[in-house]
DSSP file (Angstrom, degrees, kcal/mol; ACC not computed):
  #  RESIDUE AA STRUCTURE BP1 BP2  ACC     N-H-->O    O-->H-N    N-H-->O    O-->H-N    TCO  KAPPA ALPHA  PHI   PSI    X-CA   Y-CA   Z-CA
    1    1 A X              0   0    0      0, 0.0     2,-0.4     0, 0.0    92,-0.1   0.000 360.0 360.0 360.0 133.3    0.5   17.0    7.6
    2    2 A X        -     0   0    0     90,-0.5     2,-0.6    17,-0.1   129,-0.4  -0.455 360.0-141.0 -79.1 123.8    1.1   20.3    5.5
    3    3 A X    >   -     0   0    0      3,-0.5     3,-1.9    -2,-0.4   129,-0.2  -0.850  25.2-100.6-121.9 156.3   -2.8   21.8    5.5
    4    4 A X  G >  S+     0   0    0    127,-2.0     3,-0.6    -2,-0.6   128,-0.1   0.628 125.1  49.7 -28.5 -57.0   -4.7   23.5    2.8
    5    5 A X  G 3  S+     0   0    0      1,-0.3     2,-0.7   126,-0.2    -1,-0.3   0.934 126.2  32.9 -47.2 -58.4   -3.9   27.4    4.6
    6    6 A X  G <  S+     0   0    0     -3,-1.9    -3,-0.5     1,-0.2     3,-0.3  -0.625  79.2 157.9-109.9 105.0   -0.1   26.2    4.7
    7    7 A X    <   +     0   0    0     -2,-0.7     2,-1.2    -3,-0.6    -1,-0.2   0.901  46.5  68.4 -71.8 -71.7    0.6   24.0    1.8
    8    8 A X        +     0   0    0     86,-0.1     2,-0.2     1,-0.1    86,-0.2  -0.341  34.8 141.9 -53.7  42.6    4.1   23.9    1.2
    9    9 A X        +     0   0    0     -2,-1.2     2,-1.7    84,-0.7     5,-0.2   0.078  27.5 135.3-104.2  53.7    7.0   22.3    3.5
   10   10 A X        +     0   0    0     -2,-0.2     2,-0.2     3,-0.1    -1,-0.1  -0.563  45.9  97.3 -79.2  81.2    9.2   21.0    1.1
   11   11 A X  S    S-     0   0    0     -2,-1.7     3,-0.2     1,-0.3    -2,-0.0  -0.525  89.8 -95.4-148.6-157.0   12.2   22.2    2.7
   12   12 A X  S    S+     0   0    0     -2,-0.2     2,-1.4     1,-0.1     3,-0.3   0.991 120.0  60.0-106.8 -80.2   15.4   21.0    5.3
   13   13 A X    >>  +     0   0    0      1,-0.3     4,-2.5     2,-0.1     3,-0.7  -0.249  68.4 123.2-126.7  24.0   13.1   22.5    8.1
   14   14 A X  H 3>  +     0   0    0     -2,-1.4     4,-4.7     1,-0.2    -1,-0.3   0.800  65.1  55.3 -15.3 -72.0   10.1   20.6    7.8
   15   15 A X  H 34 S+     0   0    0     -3,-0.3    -1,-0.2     1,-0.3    -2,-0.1   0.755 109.4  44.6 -84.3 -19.4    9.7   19.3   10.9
   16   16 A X  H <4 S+     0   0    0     -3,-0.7     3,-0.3     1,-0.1    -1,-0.3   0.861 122.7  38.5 -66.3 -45.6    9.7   22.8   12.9
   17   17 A X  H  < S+     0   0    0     -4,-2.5     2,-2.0     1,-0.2    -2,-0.2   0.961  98.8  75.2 -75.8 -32.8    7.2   24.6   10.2
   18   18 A X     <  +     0   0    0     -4,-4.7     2,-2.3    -5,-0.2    -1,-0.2  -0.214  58.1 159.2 -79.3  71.4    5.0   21.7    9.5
   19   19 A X        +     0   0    0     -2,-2.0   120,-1.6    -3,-0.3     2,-0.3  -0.085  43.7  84.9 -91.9  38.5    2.9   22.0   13.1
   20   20 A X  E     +A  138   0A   0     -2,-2.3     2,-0.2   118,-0.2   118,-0.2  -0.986  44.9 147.6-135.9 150.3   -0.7   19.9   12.1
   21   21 A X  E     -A  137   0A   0    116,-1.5   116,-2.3    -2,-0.3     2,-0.3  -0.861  35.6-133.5-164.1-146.6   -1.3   16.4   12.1
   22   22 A X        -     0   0    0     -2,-0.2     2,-0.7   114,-0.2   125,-0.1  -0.853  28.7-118.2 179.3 122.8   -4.1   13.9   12.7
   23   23 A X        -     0   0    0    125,-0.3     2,-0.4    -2,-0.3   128,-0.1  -0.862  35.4-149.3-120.5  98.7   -3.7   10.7   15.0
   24   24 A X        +     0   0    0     -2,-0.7     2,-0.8   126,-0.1   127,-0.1  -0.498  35.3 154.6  66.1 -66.2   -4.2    7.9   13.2
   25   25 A X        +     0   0    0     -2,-0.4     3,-0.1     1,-0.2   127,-0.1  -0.517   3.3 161.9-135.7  67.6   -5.5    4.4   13.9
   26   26 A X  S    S-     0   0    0     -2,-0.8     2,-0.3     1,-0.2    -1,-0.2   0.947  75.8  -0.8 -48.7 -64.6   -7.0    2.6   11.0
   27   27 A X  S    S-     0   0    0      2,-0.0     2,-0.5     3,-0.0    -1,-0.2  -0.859  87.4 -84.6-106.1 153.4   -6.8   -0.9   12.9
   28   28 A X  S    S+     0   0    0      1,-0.3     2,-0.1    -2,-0.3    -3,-0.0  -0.894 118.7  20.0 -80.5 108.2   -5.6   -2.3   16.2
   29   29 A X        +     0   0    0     -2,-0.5    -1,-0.3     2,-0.0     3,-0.1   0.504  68.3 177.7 -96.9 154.1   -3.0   -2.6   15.7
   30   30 A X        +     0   0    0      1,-0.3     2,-0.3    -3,-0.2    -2,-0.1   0.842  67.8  13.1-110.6 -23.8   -2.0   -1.0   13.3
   31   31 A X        +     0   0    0     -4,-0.1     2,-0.4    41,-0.0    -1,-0.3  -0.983  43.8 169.5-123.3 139.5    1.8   -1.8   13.2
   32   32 A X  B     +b   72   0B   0     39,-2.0    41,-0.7    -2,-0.3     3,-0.1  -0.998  20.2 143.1-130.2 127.0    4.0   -4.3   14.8
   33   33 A X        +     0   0    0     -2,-0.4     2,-0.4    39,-0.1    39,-0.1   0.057  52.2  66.9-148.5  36.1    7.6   -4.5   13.5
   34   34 A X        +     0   0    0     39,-0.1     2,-0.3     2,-0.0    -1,-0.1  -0.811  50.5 162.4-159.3 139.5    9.8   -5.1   16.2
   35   35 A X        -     0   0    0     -2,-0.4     2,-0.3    -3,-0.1     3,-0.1  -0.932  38.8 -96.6-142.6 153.0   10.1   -8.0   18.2
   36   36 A X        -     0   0    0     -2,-0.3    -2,-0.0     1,-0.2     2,-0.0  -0.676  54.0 -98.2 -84.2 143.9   12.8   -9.8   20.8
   37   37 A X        -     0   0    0     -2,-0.3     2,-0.3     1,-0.1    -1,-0.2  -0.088  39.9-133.5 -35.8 129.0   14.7  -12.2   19.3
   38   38 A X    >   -     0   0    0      3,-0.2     3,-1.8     1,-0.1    -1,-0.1  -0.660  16.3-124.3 -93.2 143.9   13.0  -15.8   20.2
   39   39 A X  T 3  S+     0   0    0     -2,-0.3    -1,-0.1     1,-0.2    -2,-0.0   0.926 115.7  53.0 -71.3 -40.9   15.6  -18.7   21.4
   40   40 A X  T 3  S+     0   0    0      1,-0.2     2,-0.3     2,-0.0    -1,-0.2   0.113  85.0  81.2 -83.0   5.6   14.5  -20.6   19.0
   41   41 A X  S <  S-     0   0    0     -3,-1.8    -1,-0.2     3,-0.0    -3,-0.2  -0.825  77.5-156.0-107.6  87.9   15.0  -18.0   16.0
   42   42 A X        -     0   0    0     -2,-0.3    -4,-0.1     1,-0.1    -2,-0.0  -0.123  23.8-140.0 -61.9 156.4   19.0  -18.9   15.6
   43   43 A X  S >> S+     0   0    0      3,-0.1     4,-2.7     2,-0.1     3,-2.3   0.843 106.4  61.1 -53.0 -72.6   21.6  -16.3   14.0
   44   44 A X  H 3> S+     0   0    0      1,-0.3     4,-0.8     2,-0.2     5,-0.1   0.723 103.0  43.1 -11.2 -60.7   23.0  -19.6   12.4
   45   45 A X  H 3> S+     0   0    0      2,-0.2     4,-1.6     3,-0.1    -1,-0.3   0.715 120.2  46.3 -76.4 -22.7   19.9  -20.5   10.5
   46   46 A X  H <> S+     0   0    0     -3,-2.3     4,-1.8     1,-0.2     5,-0.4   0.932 114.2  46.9 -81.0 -53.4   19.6  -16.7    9.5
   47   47 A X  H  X S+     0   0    0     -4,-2.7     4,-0.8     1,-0.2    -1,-0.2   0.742 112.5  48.3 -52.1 -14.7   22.9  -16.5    8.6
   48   48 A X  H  X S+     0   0    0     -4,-0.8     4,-1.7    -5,-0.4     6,-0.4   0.920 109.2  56.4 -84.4 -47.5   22.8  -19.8    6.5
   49   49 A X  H  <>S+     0   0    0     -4,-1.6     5,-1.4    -3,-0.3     3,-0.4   0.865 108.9  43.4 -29.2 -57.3   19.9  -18.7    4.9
   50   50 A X  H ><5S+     0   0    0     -4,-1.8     3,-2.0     1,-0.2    -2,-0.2   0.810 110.0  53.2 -81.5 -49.4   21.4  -15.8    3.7
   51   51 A X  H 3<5S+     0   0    0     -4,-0.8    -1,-0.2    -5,-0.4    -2,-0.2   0.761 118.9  37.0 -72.6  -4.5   24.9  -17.2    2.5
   52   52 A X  T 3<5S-     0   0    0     -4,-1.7     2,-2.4    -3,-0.4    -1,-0.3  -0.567 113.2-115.6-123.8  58.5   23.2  -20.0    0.3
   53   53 A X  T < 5 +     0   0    0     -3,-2.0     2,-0.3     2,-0.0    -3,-0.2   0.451  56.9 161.9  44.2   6.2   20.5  -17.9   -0.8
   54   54 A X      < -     0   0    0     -2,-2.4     2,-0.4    -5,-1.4    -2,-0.1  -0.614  32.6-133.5 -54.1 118.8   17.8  -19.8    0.8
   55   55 A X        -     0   0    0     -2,-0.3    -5,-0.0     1,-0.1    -1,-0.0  -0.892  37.6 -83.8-111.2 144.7   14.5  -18.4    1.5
   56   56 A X        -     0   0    0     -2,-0.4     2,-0.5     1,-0.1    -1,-0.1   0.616  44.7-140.0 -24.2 135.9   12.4  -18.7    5.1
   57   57 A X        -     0   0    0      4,-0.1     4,-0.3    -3,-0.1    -1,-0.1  -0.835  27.5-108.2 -96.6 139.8   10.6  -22.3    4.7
   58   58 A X  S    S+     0   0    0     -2,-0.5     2,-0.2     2,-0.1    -1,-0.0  -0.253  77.8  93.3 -52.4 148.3    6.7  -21.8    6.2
   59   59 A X  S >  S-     0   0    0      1,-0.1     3,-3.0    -3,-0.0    -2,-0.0  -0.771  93.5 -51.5 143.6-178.4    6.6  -23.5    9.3
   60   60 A X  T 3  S+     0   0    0      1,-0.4    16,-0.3    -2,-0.2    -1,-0.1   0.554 131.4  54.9 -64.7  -0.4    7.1  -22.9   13.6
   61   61 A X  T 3  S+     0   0    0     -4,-0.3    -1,-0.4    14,-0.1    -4,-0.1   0.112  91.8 109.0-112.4   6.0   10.5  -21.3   12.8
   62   62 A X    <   -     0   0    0     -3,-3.0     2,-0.3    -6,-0.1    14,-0.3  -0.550  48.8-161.5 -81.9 162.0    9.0  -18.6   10.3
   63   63 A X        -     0   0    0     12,-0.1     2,-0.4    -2,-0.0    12,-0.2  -0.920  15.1-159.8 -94.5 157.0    8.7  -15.1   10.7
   64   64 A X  B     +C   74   0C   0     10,-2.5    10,-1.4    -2,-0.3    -2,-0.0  -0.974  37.1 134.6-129.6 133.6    6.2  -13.4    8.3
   65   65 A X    > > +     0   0    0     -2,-0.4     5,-2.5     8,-0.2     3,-1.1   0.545  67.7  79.6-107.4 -17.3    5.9   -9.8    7.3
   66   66 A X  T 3 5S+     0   0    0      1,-0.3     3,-0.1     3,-0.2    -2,-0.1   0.726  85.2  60.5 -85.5 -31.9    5.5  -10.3    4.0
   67   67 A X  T 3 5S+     0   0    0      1,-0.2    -1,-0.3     2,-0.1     6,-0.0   0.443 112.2  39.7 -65.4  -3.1    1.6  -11.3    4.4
   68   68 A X  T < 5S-     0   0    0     -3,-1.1    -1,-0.2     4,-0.1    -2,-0.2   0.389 121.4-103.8-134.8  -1.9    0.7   -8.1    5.8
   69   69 A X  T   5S-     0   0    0     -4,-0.4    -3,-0.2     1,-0.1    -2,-0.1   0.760  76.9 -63.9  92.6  21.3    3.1   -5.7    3.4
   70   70 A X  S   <S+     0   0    0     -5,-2.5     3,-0.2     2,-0.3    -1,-0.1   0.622 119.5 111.9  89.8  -2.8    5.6   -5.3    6.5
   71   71 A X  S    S+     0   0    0      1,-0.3   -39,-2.0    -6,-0.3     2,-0.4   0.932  84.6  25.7 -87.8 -44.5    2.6   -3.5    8.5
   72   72 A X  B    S-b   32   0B   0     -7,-0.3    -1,-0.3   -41,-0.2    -2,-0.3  -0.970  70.0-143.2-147.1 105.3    2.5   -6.7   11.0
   73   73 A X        -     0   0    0    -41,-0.7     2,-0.4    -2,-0.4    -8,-0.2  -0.620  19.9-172.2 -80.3 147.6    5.1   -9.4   12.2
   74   74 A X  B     +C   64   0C   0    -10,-1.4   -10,-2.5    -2,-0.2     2,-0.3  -0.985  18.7 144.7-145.8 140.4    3.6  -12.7   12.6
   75   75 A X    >   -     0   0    0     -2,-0.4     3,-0.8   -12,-0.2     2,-0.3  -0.943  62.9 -77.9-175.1 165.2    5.6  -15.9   14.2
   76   76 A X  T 3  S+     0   0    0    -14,-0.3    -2,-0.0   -16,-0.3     0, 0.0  -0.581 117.3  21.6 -74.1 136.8    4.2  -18.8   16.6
   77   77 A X  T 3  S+     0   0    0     -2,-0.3     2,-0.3     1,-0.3    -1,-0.2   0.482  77.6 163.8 104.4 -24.0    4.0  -17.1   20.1
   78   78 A X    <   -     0   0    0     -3,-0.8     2,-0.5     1,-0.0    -1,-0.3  -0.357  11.1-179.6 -63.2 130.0    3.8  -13.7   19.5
   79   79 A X        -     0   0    0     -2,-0.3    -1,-0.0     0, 0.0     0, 0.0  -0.940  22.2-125.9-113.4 111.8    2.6  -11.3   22.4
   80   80 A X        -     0   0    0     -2,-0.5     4,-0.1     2,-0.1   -45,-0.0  -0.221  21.1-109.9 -59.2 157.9    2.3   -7.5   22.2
   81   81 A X        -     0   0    0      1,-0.1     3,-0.1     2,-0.1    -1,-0.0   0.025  23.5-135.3 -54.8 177.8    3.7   -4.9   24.5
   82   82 A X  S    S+     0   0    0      1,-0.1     2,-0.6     2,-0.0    -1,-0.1   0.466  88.8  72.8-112.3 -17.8    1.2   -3.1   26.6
   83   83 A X  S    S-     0   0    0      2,-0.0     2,-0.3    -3,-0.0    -2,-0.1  -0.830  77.1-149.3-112.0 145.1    2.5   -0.2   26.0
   84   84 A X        -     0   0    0     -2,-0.6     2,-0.3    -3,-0.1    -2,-0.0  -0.754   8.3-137.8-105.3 144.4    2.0    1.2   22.7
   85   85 A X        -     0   0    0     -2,-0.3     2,-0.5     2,-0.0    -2,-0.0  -0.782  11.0-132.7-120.6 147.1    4.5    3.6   20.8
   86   86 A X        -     0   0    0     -2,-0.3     2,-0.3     1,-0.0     0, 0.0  -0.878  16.1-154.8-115.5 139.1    3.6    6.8   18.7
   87   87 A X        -     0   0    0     -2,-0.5     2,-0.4     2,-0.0    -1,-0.0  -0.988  12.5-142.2-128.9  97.1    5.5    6.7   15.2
   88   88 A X        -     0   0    0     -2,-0.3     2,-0.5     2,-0.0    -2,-0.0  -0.390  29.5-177.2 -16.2  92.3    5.8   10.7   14.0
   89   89 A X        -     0   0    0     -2,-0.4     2,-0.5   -88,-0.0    -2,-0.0  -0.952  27.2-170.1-130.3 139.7    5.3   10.2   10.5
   90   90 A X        +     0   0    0     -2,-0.5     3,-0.1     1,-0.1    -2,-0.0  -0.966  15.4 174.1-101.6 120.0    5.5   12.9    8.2
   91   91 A X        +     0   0    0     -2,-0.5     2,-0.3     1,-0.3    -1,-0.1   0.860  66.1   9.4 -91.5 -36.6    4.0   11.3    4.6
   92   92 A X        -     0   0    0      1,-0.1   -90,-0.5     9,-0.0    -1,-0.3  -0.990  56.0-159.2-139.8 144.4    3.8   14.1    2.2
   93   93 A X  S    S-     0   0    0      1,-0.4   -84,-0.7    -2,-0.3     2,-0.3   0.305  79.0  -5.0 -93.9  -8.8    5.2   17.7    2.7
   94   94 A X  S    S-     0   0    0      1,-0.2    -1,-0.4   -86,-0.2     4,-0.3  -0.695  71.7 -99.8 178.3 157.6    3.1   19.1    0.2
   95   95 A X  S >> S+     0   0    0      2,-0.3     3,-9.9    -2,-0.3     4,-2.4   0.896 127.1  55.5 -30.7 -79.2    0.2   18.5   -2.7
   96   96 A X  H 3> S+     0   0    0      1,-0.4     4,-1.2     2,-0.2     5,-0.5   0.763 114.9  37.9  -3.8 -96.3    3.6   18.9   -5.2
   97   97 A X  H 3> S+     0   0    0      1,-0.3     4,-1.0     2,-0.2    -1,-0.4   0.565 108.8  59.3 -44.1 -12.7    5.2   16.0   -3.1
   98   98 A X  H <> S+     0   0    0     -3,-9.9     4,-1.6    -4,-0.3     5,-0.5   0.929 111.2  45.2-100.8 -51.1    2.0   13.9   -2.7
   99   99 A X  H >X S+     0   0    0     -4,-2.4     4,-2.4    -3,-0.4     3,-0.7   0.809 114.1  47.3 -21.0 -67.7    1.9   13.7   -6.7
  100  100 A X  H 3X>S+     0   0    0     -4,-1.2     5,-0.7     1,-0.2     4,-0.6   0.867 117.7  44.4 -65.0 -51.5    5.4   13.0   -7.0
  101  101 A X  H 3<5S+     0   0    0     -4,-1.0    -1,-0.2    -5,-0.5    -2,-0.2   0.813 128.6  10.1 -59.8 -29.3    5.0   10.5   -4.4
  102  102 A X  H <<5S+     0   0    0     -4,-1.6    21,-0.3    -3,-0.7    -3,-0.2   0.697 128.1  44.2-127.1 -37.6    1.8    8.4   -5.1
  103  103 A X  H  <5S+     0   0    0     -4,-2.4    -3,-0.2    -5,-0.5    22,-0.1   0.400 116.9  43.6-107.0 -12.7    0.5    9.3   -8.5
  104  104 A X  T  <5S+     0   0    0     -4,-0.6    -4,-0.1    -5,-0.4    -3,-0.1   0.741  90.8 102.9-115.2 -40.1    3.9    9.3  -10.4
  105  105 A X      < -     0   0    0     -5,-0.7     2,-0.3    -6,-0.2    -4,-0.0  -0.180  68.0-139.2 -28.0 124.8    5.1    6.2   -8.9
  106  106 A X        -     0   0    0      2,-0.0     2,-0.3     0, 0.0    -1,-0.1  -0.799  25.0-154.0-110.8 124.7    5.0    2.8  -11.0
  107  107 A X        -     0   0    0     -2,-0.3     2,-0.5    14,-0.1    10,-0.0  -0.898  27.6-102.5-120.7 158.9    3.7   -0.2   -8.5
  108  108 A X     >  -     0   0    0     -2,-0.3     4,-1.3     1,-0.1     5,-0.4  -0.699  22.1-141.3 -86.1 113.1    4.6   -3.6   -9.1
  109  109 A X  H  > S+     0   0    0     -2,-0.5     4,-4.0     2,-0.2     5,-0.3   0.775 107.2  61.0 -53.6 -48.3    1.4   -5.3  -10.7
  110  110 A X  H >> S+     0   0    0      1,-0.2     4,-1.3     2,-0.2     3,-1.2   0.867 108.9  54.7 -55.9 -98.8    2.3   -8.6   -8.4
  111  111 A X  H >4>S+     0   0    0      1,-0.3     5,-1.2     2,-0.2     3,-0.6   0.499 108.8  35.8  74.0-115.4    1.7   -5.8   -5.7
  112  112 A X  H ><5S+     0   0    0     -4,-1.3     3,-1.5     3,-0.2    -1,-0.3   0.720 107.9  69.2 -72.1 -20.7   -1.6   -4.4   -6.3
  113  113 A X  H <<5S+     0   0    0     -4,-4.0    -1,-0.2    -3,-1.2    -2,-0.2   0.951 100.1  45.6 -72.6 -27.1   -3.2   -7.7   -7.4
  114  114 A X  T <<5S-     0   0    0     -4,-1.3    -1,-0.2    -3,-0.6    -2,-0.2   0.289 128.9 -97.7-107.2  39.0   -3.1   -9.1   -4.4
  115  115 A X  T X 5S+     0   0    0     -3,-1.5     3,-0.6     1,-0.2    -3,-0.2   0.392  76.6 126.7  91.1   3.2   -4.5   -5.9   -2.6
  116  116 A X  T 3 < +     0   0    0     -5,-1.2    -1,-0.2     1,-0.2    -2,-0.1  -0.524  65.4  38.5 -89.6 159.8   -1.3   -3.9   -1.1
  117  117 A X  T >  S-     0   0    0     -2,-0.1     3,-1.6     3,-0.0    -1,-0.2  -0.371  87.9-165.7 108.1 -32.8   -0.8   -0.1   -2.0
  118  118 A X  G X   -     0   0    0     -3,-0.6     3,-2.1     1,-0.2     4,-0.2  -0.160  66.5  -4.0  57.7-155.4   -4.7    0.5   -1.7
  119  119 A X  G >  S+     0   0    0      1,-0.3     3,-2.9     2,-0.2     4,-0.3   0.772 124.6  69.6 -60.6 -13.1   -5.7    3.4   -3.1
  120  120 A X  G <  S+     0   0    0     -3,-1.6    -1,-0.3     1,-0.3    -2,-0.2   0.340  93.3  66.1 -73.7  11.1   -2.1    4.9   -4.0
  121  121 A X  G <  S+     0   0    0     -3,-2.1    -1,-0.3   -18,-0.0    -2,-0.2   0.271 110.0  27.8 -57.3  -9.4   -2.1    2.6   -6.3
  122  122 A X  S <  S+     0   0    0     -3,-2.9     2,-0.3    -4,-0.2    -2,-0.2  -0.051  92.0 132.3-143.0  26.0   -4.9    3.9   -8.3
  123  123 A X        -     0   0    0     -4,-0.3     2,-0.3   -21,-0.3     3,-0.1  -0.462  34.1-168.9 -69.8 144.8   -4.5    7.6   -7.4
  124  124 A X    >   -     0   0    0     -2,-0.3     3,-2.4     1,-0.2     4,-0.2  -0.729  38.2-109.6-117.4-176.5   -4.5   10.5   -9.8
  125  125 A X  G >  S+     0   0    0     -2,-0.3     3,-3.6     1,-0.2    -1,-0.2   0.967 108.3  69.1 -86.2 -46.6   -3.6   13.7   -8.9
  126  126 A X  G 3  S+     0   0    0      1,-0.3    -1,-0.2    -3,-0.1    -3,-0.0   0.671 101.0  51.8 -44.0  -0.8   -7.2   15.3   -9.1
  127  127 A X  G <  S+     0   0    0     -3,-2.4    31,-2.1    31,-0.1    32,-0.6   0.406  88.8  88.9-123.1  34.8   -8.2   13.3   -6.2
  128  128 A X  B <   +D  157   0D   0     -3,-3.6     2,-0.3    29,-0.2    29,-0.2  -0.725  51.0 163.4-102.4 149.9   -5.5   14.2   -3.7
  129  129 A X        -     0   0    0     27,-2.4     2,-0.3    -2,-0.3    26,-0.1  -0.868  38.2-117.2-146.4 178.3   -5.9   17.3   -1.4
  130  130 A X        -     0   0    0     -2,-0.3     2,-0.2    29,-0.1  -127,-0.1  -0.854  43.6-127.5-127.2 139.8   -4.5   19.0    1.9
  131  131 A X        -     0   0    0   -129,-0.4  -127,-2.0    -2,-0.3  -126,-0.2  -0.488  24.5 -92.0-103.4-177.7   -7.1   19.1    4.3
  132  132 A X        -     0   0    0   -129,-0.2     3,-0.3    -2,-0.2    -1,-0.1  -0.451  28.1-118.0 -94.6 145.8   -8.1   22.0    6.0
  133  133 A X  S >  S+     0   0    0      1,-0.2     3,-2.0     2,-0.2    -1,-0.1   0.719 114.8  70.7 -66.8 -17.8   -6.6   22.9    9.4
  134  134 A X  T 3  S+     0   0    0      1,-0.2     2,-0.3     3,-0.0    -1,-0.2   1.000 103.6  52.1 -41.6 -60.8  -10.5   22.5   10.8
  135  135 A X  T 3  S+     0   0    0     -3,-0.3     2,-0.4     2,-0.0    -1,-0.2   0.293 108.1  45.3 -61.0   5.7   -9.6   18.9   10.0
  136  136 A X  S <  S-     0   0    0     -3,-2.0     2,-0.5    -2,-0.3  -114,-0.2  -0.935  77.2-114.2-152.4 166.9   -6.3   18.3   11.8
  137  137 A X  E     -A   21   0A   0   -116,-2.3  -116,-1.5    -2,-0.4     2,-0.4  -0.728  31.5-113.7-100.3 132.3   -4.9   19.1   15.5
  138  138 A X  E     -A   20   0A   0     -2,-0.5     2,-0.9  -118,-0.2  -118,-0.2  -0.568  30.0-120.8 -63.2 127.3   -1.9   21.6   16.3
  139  139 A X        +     0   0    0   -120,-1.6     3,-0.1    -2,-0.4    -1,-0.1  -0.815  39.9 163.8 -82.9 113.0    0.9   20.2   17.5
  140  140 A X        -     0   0    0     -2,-0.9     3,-0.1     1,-0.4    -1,-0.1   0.245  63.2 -56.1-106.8 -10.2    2.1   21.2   20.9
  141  141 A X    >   -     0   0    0      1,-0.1     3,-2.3    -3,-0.1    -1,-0.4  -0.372  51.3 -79.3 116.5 156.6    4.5   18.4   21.6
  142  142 A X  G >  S+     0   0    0      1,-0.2     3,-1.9     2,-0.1    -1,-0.1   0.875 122.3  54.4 -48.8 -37.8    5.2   15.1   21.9
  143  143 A X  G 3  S+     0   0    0      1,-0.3    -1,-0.2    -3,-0.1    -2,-0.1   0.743 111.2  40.9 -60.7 -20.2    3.8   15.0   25.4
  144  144 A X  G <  S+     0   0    0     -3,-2.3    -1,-0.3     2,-0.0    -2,-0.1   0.305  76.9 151.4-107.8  11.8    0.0   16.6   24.6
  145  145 A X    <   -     0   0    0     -3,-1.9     2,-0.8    -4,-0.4    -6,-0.1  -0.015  44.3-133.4 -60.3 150.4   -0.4   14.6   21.3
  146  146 A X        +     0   0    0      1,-0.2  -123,-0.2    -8,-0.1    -1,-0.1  -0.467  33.9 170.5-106.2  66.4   -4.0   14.2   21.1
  147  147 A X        +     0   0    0     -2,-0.8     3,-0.4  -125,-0.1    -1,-0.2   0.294  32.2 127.5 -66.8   4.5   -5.3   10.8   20.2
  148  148 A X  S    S+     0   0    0      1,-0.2  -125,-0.3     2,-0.0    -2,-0.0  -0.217  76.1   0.9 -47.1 169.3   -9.0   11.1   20.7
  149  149 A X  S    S-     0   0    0      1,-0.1     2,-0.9  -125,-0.0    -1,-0.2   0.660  86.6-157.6  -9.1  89.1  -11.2   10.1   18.0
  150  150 A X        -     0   0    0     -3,-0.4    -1,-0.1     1,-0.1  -126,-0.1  -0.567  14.8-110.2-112.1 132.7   -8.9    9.0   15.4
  151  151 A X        -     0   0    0     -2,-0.9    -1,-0.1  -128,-0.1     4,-0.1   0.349  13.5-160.5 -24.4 136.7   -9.3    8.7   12.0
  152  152 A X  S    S+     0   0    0      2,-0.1     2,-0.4  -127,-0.1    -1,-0.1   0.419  77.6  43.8-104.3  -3.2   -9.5    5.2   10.2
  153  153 A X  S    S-     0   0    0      1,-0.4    -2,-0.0  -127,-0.1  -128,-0.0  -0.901  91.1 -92.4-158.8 151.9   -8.6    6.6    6.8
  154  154 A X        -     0   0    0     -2,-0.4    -1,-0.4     1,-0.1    -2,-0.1  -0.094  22.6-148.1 -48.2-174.2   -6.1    9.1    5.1
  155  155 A X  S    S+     0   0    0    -26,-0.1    -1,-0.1    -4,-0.1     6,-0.1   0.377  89.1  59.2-117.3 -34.5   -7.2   12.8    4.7
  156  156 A X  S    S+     0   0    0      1,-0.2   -27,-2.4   -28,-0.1     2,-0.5   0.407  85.9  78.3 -66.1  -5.7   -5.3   13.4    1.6
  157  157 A X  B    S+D  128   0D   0    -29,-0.2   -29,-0.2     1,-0.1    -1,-0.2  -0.877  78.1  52.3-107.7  87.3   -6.7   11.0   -0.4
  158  158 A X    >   -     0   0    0    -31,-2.1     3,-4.2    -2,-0.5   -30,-0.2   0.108  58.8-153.2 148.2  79.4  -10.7   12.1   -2.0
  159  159 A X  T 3  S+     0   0    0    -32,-0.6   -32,-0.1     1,-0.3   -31,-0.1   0.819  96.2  53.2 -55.7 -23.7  -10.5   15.4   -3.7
  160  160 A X  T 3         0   0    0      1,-0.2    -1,-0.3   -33,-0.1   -33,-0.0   0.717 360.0 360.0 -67.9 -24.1  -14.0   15.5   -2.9
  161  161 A X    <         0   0    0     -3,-4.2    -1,-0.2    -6,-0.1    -2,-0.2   0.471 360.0 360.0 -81.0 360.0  -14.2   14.8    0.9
């Protein structure tokens, strides 16, 4: 996450300058999107699907992502790993880019009515910020990331907070 002191890593070399970030974990969990292939989820029935245009009928053969906005696969049977994988994500490279990204951005009404996008969906730019490096952890490498106490909620989002 680019913070307040160094705003700016809209560049090719991002991931070497931009060295803060902040671990994460609104819910447990907070994403699941990959799962083994089930015996009972055929390549036939996907492929048929897809070559007449059919789409998934509910039922013990579904998968769903679509209920959760893609965050969380759901099928009969499903078990998580035990081991849990940390997903790098860089969201915004700078104020500039978080604008561009969240505030300029058109969401599909069908969308937000039934709750996905959350508050980028009613951001303006006055309430987006880069938080202060007090607020965020150095990054030292993959191996020392530092998931104590983590954060349920963006930081970039509450011009006030």
């Amino acid at each position: 996450m680019p913070p307040r002191e160094e705003p700016d890593h809209f560049h090719a070399r991002f991931v070497e300058t931009m060295r803060w970030y902040r671990y994460m974990e609104p819910s447990y969990p907070n994403q699941v999107k990959g799962w083994k292939r089930q015996k009972h989820f055929t390549l036939s029935e996907r492929l048929r699907r897809l070559l007449f245009g059919l789409s998934p009928q509910p039922g013990p053969r579904s998968i769903d992502l679509a209920g959760t906005g893609g965050h969380r696969v759901h099928f009969p049977g499903a078990t998580l790993c035990p081991d849990d994988f940390i997903l790098k994500h860089y969201p915004v490279l700078s104020l500039d880019h978080a604008v561009r990204k969240y505030v300029e951005k058109t969401y599909a009404e069908t969308e937000v009515s039934v709750g996905f996008h959350g508050w980028k969906a009613r951001a303006a730019a006055v309430d987006l910020r880069l938080p202060s490096v007090a607020e965020l952890r150095e990054f030292r490498g993959d191996a020392v990331l530092d998931i104590a106490d983590p954060i349920t909620r963006t930081l970039i989002y509450g011009a006030s907070a």
